[in-house]
Backbone of each chain as nested JSON, in Angstrom:
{
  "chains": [
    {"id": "A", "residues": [
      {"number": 1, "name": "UNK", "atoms": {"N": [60.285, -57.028, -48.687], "CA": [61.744, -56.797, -48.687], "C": [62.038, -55.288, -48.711]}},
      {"number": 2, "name": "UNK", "atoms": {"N": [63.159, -55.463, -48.1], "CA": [63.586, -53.336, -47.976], "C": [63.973, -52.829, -49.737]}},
      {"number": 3, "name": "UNK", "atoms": {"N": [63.541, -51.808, -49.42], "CA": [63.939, -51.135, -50.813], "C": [64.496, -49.94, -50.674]}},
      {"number": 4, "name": "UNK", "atoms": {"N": [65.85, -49.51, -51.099], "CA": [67.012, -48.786, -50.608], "C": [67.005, -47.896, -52.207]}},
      {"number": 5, "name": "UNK", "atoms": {"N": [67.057, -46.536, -51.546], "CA": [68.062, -45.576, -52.844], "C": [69.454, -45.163, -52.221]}},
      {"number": 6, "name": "UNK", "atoms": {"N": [70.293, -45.312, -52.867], "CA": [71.66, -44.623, -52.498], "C": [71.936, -44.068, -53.471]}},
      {"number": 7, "name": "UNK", "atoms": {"N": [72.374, -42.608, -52.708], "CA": [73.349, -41.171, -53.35], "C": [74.944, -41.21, -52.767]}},
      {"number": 8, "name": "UNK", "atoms": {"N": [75.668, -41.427, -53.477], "CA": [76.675, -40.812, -53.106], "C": [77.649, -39.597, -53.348]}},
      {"number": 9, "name": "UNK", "atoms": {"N": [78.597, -39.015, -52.976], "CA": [79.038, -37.593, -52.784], "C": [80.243, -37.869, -52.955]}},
      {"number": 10, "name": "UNK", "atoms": {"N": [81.53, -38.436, -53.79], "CA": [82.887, -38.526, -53.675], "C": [83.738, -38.34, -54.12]}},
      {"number": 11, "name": "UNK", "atoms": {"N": [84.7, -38.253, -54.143], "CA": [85.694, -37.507, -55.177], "C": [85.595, -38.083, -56.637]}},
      {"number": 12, "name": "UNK", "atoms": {"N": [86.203, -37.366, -57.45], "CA": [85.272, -37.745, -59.016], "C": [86.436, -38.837, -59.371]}},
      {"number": 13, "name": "UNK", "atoms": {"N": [87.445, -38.934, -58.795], "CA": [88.352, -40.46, -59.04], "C": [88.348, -41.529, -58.305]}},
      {"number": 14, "name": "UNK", "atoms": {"N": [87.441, -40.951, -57.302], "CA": [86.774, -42.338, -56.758], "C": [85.24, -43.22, -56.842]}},
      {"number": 15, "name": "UNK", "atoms": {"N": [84.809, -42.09, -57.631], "CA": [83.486, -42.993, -58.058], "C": [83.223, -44.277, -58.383]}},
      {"number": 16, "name": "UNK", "atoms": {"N": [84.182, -44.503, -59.322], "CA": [84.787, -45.982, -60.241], "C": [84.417, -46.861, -59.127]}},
      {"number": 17, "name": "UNK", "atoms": {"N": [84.829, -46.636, -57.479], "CA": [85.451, -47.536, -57.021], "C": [83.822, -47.899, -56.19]}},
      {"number": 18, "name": "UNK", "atoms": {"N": [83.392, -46.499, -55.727], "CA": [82.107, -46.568, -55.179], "C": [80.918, -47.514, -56.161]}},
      {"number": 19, "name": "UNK", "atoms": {"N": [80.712, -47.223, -57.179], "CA": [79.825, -47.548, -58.28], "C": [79.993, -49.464, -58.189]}},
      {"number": 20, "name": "UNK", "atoms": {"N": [81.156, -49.563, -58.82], "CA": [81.604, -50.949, -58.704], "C": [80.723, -51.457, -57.616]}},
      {"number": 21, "name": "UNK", "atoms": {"N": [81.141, -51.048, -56.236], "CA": [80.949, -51.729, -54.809], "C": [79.337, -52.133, -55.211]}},
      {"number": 22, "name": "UNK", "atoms": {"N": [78.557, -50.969, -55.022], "CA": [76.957, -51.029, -55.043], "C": [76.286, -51.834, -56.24]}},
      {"number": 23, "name": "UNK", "atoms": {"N": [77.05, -51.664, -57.406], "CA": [76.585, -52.042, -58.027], "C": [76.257, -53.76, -58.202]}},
      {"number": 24, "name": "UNK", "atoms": {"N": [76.952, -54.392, -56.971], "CA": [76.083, -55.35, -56.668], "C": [75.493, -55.611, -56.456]}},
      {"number": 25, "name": "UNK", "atoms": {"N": [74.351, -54.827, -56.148], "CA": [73.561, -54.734, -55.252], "C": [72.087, -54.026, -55.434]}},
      {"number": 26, "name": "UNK", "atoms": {"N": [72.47, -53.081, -56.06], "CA": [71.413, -52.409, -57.033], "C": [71.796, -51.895, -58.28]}},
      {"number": 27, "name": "UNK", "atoms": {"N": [70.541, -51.423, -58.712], "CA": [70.938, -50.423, -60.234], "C": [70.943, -49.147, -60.713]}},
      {"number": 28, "name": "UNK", "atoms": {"N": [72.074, -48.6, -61.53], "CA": [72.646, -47.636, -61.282], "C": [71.466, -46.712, -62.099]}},
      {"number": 29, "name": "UNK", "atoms": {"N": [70.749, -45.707, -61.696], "CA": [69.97, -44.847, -62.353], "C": [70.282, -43.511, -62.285]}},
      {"number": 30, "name": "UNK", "atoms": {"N": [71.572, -42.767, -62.278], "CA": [71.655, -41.427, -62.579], "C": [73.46, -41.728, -61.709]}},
      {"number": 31, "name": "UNK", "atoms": {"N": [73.573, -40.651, -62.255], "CA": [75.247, -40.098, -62.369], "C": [75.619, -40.796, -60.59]}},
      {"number": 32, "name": "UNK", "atoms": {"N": [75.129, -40.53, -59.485], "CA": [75.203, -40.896, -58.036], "C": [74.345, -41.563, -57.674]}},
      {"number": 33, "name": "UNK", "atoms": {"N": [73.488, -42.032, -58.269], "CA": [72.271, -42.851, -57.442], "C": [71.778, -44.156, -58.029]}},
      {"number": 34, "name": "UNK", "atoms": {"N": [72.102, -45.436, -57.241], "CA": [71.582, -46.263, -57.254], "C": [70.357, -47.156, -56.866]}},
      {"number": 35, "name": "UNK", "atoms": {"N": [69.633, -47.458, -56.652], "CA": [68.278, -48.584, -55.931], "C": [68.273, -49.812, -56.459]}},
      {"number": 36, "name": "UNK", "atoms": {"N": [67.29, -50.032, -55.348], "CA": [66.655, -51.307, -55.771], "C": [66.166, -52.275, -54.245]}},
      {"number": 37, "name": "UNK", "atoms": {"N": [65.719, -53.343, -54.431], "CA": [65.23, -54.169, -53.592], "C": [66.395, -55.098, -53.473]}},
      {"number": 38, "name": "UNK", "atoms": {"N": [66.407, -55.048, -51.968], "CA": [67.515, -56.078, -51.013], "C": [67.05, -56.389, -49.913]}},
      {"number": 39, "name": "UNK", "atoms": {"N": [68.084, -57.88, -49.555], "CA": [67.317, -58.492, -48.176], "C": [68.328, -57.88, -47.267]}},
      {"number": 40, "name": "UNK", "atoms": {"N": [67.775, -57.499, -46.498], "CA": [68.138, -57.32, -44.767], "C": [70.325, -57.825, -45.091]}},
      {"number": 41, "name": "UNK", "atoms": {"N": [70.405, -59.354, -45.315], "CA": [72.005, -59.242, -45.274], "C": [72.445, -58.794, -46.198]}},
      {"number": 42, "name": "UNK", "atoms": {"N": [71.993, -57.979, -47.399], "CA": [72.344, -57.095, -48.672], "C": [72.518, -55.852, -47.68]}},
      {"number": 43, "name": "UNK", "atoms": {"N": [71.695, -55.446, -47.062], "CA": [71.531, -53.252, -46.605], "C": [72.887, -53.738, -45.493]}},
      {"number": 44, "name": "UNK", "atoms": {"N": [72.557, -54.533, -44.595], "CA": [73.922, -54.969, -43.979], "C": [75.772, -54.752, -44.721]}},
      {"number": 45, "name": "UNK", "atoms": {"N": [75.692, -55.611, -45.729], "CA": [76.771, -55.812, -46.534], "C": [76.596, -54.153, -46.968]}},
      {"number": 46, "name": "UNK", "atoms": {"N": [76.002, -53.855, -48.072], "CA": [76.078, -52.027, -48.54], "C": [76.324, -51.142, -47.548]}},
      {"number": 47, "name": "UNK", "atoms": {"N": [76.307, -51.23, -46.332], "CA": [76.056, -50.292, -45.18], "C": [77.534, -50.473, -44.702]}},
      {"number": 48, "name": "UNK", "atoms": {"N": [78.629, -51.952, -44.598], "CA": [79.945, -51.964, -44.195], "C": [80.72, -51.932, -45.122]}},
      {"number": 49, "name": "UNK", "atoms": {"N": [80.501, -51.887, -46.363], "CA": [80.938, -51.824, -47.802], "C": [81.134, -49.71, -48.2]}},
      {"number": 50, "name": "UNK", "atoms": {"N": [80.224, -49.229, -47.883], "CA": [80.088, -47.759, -47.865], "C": [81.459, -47.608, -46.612]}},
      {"number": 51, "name": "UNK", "atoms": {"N": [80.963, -47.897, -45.167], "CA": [81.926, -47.345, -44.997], "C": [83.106, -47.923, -44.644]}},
      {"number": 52, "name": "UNK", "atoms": {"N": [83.427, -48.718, -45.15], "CA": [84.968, -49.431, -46.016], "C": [85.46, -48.313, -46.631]}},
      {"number": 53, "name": "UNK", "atoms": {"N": [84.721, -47.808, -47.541], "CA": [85.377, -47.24, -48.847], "C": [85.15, -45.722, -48.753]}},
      {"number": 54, "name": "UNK", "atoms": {"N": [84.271, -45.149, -47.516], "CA": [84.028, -43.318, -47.723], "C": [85.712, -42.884, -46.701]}},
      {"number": 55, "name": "UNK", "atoms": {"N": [85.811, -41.69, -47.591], "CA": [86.611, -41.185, -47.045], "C": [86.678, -39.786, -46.602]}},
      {"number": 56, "name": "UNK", "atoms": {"N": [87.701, -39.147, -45.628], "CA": [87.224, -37.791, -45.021], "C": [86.384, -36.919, -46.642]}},
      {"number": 57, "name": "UNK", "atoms": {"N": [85.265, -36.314, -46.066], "CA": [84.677, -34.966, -46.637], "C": [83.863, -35.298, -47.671]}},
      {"number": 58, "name": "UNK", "atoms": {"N": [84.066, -36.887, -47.831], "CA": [82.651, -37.556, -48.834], "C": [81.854, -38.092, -47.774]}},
      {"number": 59, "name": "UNK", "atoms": {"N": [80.609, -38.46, -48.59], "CA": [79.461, -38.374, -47.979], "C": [78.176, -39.502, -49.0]}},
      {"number": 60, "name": "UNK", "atoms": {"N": [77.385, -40.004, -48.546], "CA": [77.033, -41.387, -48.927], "C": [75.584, -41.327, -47.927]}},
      {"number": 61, "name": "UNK", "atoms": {"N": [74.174, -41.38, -48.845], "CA": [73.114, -41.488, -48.007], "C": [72.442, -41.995, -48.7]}},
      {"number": 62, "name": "UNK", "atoms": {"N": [71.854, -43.705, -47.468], "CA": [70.969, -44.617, -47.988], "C": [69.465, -44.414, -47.289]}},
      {"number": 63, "name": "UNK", "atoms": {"N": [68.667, -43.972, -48.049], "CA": [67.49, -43.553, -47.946], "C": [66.627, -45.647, -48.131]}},
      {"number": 64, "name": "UNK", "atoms": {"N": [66.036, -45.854, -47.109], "CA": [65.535, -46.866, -46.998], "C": [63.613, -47.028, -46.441]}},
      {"number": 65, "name": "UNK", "atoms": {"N": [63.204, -47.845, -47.443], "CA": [61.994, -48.048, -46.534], "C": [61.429, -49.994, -46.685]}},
      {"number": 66, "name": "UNK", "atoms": {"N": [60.678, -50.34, -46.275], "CA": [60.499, -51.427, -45.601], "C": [60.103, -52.363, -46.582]}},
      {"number": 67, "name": "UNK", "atoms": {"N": [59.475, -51.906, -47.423], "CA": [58.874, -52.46, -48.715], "C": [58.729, -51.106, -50.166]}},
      {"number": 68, "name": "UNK", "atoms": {"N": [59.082, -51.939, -50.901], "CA": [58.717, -51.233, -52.551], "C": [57.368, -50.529, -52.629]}},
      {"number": 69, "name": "UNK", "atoms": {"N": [56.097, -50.982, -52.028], "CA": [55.054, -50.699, -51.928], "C": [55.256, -49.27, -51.601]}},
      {"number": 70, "name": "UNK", "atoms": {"N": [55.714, -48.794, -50.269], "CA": [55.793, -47.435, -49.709], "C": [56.113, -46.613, -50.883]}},
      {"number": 71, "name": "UNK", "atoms": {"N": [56.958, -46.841, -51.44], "CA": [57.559, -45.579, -52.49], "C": [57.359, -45.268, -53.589]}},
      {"number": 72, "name": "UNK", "atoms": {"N": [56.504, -44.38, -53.759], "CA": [56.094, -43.946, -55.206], "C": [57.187, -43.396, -55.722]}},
      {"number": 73, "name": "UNK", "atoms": {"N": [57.727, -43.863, -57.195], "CA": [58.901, -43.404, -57.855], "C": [57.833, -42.616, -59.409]}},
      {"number": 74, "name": "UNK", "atoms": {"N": [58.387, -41.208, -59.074], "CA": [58.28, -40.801, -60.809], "C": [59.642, -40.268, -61.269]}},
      {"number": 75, "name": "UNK", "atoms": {"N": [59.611, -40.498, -62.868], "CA": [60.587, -40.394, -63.081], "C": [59.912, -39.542, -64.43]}},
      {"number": 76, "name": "UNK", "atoms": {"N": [61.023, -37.982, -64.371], "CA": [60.799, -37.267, -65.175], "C": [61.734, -37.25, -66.407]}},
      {"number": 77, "name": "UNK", "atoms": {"N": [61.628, -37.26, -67.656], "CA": [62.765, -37.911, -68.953], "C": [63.113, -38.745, -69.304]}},
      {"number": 78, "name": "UNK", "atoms": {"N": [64.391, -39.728, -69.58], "CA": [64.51, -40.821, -69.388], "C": [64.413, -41.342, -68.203]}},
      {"number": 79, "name": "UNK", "atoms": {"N": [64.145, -42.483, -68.357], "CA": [63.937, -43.284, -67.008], "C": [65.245, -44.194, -67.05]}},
      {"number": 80, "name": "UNK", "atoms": {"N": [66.045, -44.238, -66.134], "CA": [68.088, -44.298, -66.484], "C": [67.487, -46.107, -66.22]}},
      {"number": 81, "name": "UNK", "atoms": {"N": [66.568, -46.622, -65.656], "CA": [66.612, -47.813, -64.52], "C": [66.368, -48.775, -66.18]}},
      {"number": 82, "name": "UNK", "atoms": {"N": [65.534, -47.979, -67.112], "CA": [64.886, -48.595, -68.533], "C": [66.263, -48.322, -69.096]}},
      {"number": 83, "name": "UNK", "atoms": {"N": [67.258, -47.779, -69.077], "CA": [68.346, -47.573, -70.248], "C": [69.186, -47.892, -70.118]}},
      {"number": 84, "name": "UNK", "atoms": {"N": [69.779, -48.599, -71.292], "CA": [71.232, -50.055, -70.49], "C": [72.097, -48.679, -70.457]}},
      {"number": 85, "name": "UNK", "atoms": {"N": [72.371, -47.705, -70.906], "CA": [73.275, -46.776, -70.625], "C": [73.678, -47.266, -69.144]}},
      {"number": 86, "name": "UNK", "atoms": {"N": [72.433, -47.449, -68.471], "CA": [73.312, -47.285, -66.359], "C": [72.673, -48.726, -65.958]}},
      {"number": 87, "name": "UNK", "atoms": {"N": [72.864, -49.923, -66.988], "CA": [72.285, -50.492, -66.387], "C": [73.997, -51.878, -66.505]}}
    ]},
    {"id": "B", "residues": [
      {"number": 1, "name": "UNK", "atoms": {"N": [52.655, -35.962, -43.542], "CA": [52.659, -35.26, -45.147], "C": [53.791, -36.102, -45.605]}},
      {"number": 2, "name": "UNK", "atoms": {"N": [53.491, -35.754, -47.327], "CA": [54.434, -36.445, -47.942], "C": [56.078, -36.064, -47.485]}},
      {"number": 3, "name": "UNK", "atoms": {"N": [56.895, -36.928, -48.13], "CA": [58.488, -37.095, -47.613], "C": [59.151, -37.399, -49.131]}},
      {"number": 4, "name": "UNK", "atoms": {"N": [59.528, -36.657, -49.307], "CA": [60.164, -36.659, -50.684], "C": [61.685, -36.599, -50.757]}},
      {"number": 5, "name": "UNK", "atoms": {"N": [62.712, -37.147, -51.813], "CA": [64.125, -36.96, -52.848], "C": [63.618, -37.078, -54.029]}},
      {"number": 6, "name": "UNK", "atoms": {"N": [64.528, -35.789, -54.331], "CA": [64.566, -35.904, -55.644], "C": [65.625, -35.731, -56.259]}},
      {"number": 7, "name": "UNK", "atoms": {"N": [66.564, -36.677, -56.948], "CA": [67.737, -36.669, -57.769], "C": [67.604, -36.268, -59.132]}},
      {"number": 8, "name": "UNK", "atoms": {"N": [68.569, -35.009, -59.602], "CA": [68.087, -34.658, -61.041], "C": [69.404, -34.86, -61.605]}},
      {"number": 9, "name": "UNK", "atoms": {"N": [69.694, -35.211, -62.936], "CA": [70.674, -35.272, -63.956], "C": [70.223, -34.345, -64.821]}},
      {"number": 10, "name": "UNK", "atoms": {"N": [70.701, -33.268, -65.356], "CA": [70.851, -32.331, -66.242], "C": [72.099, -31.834, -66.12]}},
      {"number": 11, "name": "UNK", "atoms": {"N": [72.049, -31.024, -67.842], "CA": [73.054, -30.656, -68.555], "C": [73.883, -29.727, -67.312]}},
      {"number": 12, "name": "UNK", "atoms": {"N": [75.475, -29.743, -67.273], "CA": [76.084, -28.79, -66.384], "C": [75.949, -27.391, -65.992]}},
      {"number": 13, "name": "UNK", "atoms": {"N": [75.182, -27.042, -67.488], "CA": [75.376, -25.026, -67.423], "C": [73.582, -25.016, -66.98]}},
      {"number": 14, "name": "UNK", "atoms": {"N": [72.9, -26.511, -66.286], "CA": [71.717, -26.083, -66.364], "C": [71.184, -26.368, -64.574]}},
      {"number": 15, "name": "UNK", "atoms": {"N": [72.754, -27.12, -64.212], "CA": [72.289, -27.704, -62.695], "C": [71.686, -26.106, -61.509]}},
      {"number": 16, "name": "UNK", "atoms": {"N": [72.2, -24.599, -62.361], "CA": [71.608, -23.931, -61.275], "C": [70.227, -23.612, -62.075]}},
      {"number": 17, "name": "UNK", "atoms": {"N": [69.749, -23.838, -62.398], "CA": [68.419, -23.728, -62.815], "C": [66.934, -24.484, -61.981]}},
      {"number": 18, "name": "UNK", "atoms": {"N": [67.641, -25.628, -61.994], "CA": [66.83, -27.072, -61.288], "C": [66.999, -26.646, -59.991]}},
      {"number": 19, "name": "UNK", "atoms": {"N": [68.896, -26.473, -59.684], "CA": [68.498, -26.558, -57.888], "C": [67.737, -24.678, -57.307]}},
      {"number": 20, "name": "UNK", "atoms": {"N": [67.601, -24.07, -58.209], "CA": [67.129, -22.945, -57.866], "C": [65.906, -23.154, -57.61]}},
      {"number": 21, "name": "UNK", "atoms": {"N": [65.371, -23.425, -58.196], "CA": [63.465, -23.639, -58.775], "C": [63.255, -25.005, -57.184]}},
      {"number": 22, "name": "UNK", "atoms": {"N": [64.161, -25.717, -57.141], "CA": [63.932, -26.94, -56.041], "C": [64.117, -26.927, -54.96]}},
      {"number": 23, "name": "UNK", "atoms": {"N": [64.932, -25.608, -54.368], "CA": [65.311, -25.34, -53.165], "C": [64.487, -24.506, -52.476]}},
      {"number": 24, "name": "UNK", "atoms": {"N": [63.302, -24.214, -53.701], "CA": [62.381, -23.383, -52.479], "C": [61.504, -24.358, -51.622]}},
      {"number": 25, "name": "UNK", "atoms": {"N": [61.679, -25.706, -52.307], "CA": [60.561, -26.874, -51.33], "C": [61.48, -27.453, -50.343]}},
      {"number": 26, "name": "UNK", "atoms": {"N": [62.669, -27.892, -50.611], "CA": [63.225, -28.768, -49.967], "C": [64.674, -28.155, -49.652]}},
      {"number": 27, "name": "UNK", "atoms": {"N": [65.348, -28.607, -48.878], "CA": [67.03, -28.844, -48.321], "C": [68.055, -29.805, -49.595]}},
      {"number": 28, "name": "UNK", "atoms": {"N": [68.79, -28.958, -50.24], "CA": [70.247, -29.88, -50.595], "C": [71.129, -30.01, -50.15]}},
      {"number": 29, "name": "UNK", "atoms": {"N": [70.74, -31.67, -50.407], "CA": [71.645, -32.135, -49.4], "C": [73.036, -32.828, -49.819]}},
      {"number": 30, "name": "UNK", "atoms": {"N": [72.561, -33.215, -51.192], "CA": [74.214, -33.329, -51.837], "C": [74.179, -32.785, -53.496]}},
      {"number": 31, "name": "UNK", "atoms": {"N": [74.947, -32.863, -54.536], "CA": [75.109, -32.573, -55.838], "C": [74.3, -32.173, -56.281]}},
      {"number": 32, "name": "UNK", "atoms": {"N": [73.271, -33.142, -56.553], "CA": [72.067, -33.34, -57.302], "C": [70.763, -34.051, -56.912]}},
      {"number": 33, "name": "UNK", "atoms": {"N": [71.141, -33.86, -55.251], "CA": [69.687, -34.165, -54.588], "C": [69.635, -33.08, -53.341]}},
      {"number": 34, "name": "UNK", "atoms": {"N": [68.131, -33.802, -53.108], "CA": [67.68, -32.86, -52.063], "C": [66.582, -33.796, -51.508]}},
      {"number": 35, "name": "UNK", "atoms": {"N": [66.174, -33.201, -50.464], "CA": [64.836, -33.955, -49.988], "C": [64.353, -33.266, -49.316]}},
      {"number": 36, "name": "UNK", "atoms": {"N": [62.744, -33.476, -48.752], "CA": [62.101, -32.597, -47.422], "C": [60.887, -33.403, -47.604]}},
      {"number": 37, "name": "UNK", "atoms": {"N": [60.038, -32.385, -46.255], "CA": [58.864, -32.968, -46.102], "C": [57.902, -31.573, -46.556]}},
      {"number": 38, "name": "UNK", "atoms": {"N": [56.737, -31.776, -47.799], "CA": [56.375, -31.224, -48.507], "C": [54.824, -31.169, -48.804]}},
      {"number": 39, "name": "UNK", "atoms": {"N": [53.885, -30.43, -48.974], "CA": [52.146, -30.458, -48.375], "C": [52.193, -30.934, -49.973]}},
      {"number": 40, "name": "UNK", "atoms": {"N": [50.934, -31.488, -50.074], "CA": [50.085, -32.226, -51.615], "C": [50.801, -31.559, -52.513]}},
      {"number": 41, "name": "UNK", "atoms": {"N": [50.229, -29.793, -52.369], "CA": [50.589, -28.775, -53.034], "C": [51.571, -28.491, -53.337]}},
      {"number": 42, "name": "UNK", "atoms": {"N": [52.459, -28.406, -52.433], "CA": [54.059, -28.574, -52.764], "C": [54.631, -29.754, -54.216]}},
      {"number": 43, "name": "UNK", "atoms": {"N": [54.003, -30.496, -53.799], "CA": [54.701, -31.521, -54.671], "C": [53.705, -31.268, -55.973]}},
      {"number": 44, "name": "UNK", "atoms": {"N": [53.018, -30.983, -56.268], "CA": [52.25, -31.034, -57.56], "C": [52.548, -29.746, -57.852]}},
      {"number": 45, "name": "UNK", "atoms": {"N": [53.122, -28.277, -57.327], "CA": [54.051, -27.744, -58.112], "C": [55.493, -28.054, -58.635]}},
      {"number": 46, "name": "UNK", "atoms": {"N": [56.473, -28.752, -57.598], "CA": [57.694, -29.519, -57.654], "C": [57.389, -30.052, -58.961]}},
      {"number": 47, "name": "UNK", "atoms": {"N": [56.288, -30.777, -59.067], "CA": [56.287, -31.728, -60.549], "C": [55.627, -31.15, -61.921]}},
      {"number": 48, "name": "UNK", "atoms": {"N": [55.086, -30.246, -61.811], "CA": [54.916, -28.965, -62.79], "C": [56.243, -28.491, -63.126]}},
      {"number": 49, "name": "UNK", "atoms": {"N": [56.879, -27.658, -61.785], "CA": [57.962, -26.914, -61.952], "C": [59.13, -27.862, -63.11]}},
      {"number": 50, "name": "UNK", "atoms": {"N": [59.516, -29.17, -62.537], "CA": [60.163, -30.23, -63.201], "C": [60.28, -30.628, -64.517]}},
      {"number": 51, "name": "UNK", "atoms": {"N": [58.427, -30.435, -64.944], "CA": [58.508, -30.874, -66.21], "C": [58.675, -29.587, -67.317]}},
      {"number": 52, "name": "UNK", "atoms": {"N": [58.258, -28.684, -66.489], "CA": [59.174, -27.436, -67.266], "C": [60.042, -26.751, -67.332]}},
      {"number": 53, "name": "UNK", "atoms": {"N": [61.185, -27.185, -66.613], "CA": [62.362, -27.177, -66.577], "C": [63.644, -28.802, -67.258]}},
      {"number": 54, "name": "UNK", "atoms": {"N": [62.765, -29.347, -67.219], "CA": [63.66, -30.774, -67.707], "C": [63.556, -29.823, -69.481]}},
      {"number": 55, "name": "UNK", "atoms": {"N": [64.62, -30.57, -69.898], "CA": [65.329, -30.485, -71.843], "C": [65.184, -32.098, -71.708]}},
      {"number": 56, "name": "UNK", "atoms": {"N": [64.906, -32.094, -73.362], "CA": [65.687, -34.151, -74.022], "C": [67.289, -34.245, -73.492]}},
      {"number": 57, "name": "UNK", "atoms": {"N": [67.046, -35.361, -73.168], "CA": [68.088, -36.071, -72.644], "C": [68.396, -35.779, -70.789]}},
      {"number": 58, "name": "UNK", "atoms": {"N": [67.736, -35.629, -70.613], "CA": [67.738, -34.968, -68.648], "C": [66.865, -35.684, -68.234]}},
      {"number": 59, "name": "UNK", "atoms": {"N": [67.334, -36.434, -66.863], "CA": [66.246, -37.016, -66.086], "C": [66.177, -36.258, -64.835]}},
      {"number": 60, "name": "UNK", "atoms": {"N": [64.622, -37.012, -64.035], "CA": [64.893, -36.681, -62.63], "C": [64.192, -37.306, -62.02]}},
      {"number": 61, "name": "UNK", "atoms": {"N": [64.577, -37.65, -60.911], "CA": [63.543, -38.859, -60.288], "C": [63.061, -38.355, -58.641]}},
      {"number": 62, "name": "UNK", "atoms": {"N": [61.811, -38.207, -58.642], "CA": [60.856, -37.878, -57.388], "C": [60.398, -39.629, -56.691]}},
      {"number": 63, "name": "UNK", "atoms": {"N": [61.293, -39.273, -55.547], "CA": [61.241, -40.679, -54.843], "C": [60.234, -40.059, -53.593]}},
      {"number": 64, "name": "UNK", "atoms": {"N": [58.975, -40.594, -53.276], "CA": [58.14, -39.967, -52.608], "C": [57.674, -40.832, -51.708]}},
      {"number": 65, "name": "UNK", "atoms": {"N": [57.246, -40.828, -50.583], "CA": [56.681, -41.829, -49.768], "C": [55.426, -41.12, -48.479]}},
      {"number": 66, "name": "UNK", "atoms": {"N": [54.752, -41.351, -48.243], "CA": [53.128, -40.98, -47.506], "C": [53.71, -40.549, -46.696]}},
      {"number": 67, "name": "UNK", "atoms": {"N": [55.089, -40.521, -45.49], "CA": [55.08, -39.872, -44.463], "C": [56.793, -40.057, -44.005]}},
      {"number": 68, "name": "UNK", "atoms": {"N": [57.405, -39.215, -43.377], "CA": [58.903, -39.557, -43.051], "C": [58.86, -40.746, -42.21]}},
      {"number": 69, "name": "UNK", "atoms": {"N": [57.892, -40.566, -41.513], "CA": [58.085, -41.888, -40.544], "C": [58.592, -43.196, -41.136]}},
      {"number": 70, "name": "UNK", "atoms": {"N": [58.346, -43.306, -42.738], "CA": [58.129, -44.448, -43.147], "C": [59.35, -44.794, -43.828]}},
      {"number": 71, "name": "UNK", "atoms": {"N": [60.802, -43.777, -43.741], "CA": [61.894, -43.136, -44.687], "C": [62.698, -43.579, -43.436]}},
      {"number": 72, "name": "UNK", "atoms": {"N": [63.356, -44.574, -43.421], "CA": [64.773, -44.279, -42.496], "C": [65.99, -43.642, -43.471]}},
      {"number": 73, "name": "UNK", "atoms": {"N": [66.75, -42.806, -42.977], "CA": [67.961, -42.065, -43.482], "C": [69.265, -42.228, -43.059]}},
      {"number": 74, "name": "UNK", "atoms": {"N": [69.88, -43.09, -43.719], "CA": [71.224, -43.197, -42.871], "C": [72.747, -42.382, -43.789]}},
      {"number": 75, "name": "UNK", "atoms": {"N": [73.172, -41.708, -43.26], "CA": [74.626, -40.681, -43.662], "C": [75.128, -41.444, -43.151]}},
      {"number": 76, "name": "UNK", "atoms": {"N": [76.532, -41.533, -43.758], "CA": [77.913, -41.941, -43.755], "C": [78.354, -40.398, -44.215]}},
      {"number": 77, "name": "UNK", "atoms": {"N": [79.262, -40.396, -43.352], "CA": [80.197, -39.323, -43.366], "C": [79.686, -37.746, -42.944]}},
      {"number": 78, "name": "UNK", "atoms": {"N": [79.902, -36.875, -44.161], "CA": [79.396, -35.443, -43.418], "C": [77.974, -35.683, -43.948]}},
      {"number": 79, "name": "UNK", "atoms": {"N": [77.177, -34.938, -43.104], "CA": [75.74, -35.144, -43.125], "C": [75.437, -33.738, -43.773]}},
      {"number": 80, "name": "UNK", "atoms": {"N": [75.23, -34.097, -45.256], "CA": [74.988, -32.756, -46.188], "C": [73.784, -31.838, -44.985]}},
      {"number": 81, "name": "UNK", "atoms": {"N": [72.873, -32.298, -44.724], "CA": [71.571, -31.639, -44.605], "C": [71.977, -30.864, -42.842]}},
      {"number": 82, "name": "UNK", "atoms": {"N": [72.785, -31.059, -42.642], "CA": [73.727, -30.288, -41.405], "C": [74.776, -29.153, -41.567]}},
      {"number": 83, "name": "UNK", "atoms": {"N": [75.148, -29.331, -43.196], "CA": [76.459, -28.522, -43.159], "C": [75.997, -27.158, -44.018]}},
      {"number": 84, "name": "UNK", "atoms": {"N": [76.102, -25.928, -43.748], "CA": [75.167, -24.863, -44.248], "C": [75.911, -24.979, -45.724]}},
      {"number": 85, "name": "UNK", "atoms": {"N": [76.896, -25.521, -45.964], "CA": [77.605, -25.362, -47.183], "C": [76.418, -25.657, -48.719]}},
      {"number": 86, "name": "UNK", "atoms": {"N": [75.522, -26.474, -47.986], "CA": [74.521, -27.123, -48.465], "C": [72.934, -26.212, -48.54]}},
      {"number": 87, "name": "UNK", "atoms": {"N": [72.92, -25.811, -47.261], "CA": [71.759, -24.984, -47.163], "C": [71.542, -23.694, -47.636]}}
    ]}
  ]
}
C-alpha cells in the first residue's frame, strides 16, 4: 500500500480547516505534517480534498512512495506519531 | 543516492538555527521542511548536525528513501522549491 507524507503551507486561520480534512486519513506528526499508509482511493480522495480547500499563495506537498518498506523514517526528539498530543 | 525531507518543529527564536545548519544539504521548500538528494555522507552529517542542534521538547523527522526515483512529489499550488523566496 502507498505511504504518503503531507506538508502543508497555509494561512495560520486556515489550518483548522486543512488539518481536519487530512486528518482522515493520516496522522498528524508535527505542526504541518501528516502520514501514514493509504489505499490508492484514500491518495485519490486527499489529492481532490487538498485542492478543494488550497487557496491562492498556499501551498500543500504530498511526498508519496509505493510501499512503507521504501522509507526509512528517523525521528529526532519526540516522536509526535507516539504522542497523543498530535494524535 | 539517497532522497531525503526533513520536517523540524523547534522552538520559534530557534527555527533560524536548524534551517541554517540544513540548507547547506538541501532546498526549502516550505516553513519547516526541506528536501534534496544527498551522498551517505551528507546525511550522516545532517543527522549529527540534528542531534546537536535539537533542545527537549523539539522534534524532527528525516524521511529518507534509497533513490528519488522511488519519491513521487506532487505540489498543489506554488511550488516552494521553484520560488527563490524559498531558495
Amino acid at each position: 500500500m502507498p505511504y504518503v507524507v503531507v506538508v502543508y503551507d497555509v494561512e495560520a486561520d486556515r489550518t483548522r480547516i486543512m488539518l481536519k480534512f487530512l486528518r482522515q486519513y493520516l496522522v498528524h506528526v508535527q505542526n504541518s505534517v501528516l502520514e501514514g499508509q493509504v489505499t490508492e482511493g484514500d491518495l485519490e480522495a486527499i489529492r481532490a480534498g487538498i485542492d478543494d480547500r488550497l487557496e491562492d499563495g498556499e501551498s500543500t506537498i504530498i511526498y508519496h512512495v509505493g510501499s512503507e518498506k521504501l522509507l526509512d523514517r528517523t525521528v529526532f526528539g519526540d516522536d509526535p506519531a507516539e504522542d497523543d498530543q498530535f494524535l
